[in-house]
C-alpha positions in Angstrom: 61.8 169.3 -208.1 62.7 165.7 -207.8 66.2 166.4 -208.0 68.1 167.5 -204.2 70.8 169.4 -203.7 73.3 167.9 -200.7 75.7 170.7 -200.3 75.2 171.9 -197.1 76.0 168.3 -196.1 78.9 168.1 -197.6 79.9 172.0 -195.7 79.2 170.4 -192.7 81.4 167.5 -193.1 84.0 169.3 -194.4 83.3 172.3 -191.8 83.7 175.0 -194.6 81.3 177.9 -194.8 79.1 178.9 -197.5 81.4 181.8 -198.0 84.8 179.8 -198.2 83.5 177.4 -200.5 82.0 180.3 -202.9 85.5 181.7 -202.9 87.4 178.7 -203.4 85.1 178.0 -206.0 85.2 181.0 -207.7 81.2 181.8 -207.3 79.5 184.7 -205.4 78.1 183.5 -202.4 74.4 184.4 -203.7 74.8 182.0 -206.5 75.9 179.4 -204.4 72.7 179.8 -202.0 70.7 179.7 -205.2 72.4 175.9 -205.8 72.6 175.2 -202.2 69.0 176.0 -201.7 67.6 173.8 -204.8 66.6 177.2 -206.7 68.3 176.9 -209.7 67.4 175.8 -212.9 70.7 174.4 -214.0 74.5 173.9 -212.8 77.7 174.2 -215.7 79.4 170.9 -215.2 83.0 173.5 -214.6 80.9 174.4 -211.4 80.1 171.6 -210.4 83.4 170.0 -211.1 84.8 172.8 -209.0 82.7 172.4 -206.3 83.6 168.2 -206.1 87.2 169.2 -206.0 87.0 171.8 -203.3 84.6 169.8 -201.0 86.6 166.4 -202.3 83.8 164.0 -203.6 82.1 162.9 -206.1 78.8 164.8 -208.0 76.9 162.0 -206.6 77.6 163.3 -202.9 76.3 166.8 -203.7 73.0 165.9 -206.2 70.5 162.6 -205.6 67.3 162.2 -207.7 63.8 162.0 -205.7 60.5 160.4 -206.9 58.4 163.3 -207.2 55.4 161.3 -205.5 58.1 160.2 -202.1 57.6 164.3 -201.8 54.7 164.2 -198.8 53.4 167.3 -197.3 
């Protein structure tokens, strides 16, 4: 999928585990790992507005587009 998902970055930067952020987001930790892992199909903008102001940035920081064909391998 040409679109990537940045959020363990962001855990790292702000040393937070998957399991803090899912519970000061409000999400069970499964459906973050779905996100986190670049599985799912689609994000509500209240989650992911959530998860900006829990990790404190912007959507951009957390979701970057791809050109399918840069994908080698």
């Amino acid at each position: 999928m040409p679109i990537a998902v940045d959020i363990d970055v962001m855990l790292a930067k702000r040393k937070m585990s998957v399991g803090e952020l899912a519970d000061r987001v409000g999400i069970t930790p499964a459906n973050l790992a779905v996100l986190k892992n670049g599985r799912a199909k689609a994000v509500r903008f209240a989650t992911l507005a959530a998860l900006c102001e829990v990790l404190e940035c912007q959507p951009g920081d957390l979701l970057r587009w791809e050109a399918e064909d840069a994908v080698v391998g």
